[in-house]
C-alpha positions in Angstrom: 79.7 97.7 133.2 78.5 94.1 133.3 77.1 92.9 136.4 78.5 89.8 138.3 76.6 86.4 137.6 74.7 84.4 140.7 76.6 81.4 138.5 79.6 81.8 137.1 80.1 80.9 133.1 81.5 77.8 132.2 85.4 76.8 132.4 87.6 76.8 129.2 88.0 73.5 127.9 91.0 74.4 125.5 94.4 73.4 126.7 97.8 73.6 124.9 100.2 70.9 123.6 103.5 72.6 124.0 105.7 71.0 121.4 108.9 72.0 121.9 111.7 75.4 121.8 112.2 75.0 118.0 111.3 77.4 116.0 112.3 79.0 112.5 112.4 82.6 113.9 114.3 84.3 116.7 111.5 87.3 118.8 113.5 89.6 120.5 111.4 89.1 123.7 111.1 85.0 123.5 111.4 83.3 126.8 113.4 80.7 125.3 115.4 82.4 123.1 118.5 80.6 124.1 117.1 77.2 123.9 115.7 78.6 120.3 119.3 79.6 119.4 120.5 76.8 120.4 118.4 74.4 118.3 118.0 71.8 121.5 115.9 69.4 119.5 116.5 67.2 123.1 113.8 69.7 124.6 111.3 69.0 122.0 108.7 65.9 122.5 108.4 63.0 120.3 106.0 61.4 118.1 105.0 59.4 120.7 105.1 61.8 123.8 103.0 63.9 121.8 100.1 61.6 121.1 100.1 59.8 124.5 99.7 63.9 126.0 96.6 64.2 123.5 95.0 60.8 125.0 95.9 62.3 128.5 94.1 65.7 127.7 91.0 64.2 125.9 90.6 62.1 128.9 90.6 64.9 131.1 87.7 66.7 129.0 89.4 69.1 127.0 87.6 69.8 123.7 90.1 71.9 122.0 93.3 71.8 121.5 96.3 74.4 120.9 99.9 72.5 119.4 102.0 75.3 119.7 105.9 75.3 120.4 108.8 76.7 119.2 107.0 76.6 115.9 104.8 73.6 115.2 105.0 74.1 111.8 108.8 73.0 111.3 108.2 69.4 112.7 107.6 66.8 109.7 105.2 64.6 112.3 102.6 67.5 112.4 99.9 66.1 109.9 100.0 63.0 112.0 99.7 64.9 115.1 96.7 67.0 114.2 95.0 63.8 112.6 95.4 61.7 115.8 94.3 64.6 118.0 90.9 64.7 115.2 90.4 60.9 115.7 90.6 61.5 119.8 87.8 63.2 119.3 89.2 67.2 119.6 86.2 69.4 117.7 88.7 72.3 117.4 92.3 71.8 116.9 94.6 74.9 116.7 97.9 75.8 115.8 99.8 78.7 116.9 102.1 79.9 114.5 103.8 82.6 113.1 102.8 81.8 109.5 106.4 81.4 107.8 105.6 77.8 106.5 101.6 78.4 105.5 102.8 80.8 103.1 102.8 77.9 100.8 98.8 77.4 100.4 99.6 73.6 99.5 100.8 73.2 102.8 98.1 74.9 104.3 95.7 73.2 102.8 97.2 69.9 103.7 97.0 70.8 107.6 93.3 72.2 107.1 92.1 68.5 105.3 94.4 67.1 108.4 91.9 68.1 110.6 93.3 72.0 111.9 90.4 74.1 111.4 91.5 76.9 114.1 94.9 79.3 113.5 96.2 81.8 115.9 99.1 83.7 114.0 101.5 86.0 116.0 101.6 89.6 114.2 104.5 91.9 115.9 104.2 94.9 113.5 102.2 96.7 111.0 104.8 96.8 108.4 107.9 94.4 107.5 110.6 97.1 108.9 108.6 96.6 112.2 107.7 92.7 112.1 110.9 91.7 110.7 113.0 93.6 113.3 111.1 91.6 116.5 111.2 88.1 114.3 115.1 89.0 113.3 114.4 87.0 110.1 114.0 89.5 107.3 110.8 88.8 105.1 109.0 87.1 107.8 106.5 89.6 107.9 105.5 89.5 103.8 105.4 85.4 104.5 103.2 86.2 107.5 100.8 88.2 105.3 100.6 85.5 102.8 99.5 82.8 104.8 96.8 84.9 106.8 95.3 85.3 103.2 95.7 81.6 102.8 93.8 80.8 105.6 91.3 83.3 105.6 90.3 81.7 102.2 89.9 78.0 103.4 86.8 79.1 105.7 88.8 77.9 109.3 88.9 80.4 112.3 91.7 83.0 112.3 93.1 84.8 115.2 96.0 87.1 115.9 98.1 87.8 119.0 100.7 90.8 118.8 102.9 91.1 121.9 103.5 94.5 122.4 107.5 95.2 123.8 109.4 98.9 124.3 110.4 98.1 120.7 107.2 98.1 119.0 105.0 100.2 120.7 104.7 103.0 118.7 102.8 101.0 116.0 100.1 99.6 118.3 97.4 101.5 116.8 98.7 100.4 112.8 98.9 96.6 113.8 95.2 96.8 115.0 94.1 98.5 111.3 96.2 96.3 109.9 95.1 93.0 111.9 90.6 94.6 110.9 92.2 95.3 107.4 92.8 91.8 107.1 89.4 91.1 107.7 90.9 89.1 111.4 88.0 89.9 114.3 89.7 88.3 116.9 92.7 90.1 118.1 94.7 90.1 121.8 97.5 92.2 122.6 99.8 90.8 125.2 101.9 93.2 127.1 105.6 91.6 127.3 105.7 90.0 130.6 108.4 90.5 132.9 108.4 87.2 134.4 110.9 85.1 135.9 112.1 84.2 132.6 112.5 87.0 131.0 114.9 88.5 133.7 117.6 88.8 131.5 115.4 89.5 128.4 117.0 92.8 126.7 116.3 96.6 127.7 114.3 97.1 124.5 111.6 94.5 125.8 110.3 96.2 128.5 107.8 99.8 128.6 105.7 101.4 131.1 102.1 100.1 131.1 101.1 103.6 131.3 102.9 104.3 127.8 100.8 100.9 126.2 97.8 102.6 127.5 97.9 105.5 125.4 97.3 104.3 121.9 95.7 100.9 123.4 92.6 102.8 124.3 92.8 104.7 121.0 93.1 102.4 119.0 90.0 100.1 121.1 88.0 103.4 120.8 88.5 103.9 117.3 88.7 100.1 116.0 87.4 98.1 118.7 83.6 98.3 116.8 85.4 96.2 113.9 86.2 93.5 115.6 83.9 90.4 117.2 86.8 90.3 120.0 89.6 92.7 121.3 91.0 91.8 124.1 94.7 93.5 126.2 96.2 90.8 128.3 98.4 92.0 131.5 97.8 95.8 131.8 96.4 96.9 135.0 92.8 97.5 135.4 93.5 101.0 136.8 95.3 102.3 134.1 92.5 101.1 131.9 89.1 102.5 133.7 86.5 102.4 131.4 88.1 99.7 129.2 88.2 96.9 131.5 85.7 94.8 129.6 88.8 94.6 127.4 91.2 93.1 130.0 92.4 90.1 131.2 94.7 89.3 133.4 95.2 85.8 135.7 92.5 85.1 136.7 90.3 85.6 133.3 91.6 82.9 131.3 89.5 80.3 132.8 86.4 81.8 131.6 87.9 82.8 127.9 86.9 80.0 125.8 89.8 81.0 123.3 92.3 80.7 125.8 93.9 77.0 128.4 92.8 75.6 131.7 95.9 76.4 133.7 94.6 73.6 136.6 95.4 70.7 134.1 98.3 72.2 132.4 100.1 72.6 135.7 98.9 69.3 137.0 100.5 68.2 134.2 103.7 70.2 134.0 104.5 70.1 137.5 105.5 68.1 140.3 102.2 66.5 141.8 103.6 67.9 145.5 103.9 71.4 143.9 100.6 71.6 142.4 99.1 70.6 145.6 100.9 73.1 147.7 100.0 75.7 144.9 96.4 74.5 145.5 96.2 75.0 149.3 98.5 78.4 149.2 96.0 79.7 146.4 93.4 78.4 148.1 94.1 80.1 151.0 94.6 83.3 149.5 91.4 83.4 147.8 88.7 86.2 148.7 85.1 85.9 149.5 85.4 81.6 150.0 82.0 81.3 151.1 80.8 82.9 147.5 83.6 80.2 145.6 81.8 77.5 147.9 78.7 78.1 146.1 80.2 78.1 142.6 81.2 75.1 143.1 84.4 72.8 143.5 85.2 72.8 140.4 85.6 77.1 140.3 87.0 76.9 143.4 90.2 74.8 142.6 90.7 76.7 139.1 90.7 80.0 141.1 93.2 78.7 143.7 96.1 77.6 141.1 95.5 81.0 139.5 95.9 83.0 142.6 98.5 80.9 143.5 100.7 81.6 140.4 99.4 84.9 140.6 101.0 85.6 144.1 104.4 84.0 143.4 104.9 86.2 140.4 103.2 89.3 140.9 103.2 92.0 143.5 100.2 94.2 145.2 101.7 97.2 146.0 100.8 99.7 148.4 97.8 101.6 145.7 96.4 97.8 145.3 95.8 97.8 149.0 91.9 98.4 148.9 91.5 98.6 145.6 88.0 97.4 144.0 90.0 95.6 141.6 93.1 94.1 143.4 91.8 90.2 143.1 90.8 90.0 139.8 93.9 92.6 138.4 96.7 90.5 140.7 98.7 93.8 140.7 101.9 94.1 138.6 104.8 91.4 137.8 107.6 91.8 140.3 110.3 92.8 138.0 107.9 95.3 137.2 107.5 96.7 140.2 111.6 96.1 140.5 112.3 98.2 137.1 109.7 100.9 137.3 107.9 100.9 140.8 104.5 101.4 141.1 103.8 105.2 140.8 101.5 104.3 138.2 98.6 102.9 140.2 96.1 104.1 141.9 93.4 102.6 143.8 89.5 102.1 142.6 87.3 102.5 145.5 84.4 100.0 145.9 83.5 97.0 147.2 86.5 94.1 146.8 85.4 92.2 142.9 85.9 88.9 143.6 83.9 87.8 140.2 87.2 86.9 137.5 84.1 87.2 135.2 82.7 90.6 136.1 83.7 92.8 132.8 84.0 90.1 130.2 81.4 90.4 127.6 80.0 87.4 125.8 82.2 87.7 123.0 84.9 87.0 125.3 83.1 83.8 126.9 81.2 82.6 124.2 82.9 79.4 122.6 83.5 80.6 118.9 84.0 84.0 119.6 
């Protein structure tokens, strides 16, 4: 187990430029599948929204920047994009993608000498039958494949997510040989969130965190060694004792360099009167105030949005009453808890953790990890 630091590690400075809902593929467990079926181009920013975002964000301090969507890759502006967020003075520009389009290696390398050097592909099985079912467009996952190997040969950082559904866990443990066969080290798996969202998101979507457990912890004992970084976002600390240097959940993200600062983006997104009544009920909430007093200002108000979005969409039930890990865990989504209760959980005795930091390793905090 790590121990706590006396000062916490530095705040991500990697936010997200969302875009827009189009995209070339149709996930069974996308949020916005109906605004991706219906092609609502209106949703999508312009040109001109998106570069006067990228001003807004480098003058807020962020250093890195994620253009994901929808799919990035479909819009014809994107080289112009990426350049201007280069010349704004980004060091690491992303793009989140699901590869379909950087199959071609011309276009690949076009994005790369455009200034990308950073891709994050989303991998949702370990063979086409599996990939091709979540992405509903059939040789998707052969495409996918391609332009990993593209990449991977143009000397830029590659990383892979795989959301893991009711529909695709049973391949878990392949996707992660796959992902290390690759030659990938970064991987995440993201347990399919039953936010508000995804209320009416199909049966097949949702599992029991206690089933993703199983051949998550295999497959982090067996494979976890291969990889500089292997991370399982939104599965319960409980259910993964002895793994939970591997988790992240809310309140983590702040402190993963690979991952956004949720304080600006929600400044941005929302209403300024709603992100400074998140502020003050998040604030509020938080544990241990005199300890986020010393951390600093700065700590303080990223913890307080966090907690805040944390309490409107998740749920403590009665086994995260006293737990050790109840701050830092959040507890389970509510439609969680609606669907499948909470028989799951149990409590881990010990002093309250009030540390979001307290299991991440430095591969999770260090910068290029």
């Amino acid at each position: 187990m790590n121990h706590p630091e006396k000062i916490p590690p530095p705040l991500t400075r990697r936010i997200d430029l969302n875009v827009g809902y189009s995209c070339n593929i149709k996930c069974r467990f996308c949020y916005y599948i109906n605004d991706v079926r219906a092609r609502q181009r209106d949703k999508d920013l312009t040109t001109v929204q998106c570069k006067r975002l990228i001003d807004r964000l480098r003058a807020e301090g962020m250093e890195a920047l994620d253009i994901t969507g929808g799919e990035p890759t479909i819009r014809p502006d994107l080289f112009e994009l990426v350049s201007y967020a280069r010349d704004a003075g980004f060091a690491r520009i992303a793009v989140i993608t699901n590869g379909i389009r950087l199959a071609n290696l011309a276009y690949a390398k076009e994005l790369v000498a455009a200034g990308v050097n950073d891709f994050l592909f989303s991998l949702h099985g370990s063979s086409a039958a599996s990939h091709d079912f979540v992405t509903c467009v059939g040789g998707s996952y052969d495409l996918l494949l391609k332009a990993i190997r593209n990449l991977l040969g143009l000397s830029v950082k590659v990383r892979c997510n795989s959301v893991v559904t009711g529909s695709n866990i049973h391949d878990v443990y392949a996707r992660a040989q796959l992902v290390r066969e690759l030659g990938i080290v970064t991987l995440n798996f993201i347990i399919f969130n039953p936010i508000e969202q995804a209320k009416g998101s199909s049966a097949e979507n949702f599992l029991r965190y206690s089933d993703a457990a199983v051949p998550l912890k295999r497959a982090i004992d067996d494979l976890g060694p291969d990889f500089k970084k292997f991370t399982v976002r939104y599965m319960p600390f409980c259910l993964m004792k002895g793994y939970e240097a591997h988790l992240q959940n809310v309140h983590q993200v702040h402190y993963d360099h690979d991952e956004w600062n949720y304080l600006l983006r929600a400044r941005i997104r929302e209403p300024y009167w709603k992100w400074l009544g998140g502020l003050a009920v998040g604030y509020g909430a938080l544990p241990a105030k005199a300890r986020w007093a010393r951390w600093g200002t700065d700590h303080t108000l990223h913890a307080a949005i966090l907690e805040a979005h944390s309490r409107l969409n998740k749920c403590r039930p009665g086994a995260c009453r006293g737990c050790a890990y109840a701050f830092i865990c959040g507890g389970v989504w509510k439609e969680y808890a609606r669907r499948f209760g909470a028989g799951e959980l149990t409590a881990h005795h010990g002093p309250l953790i009030v540390e979001p930091w307290h299991f991440m390793t430095n591969s999770q905090r260090a910068v290029e990890a």
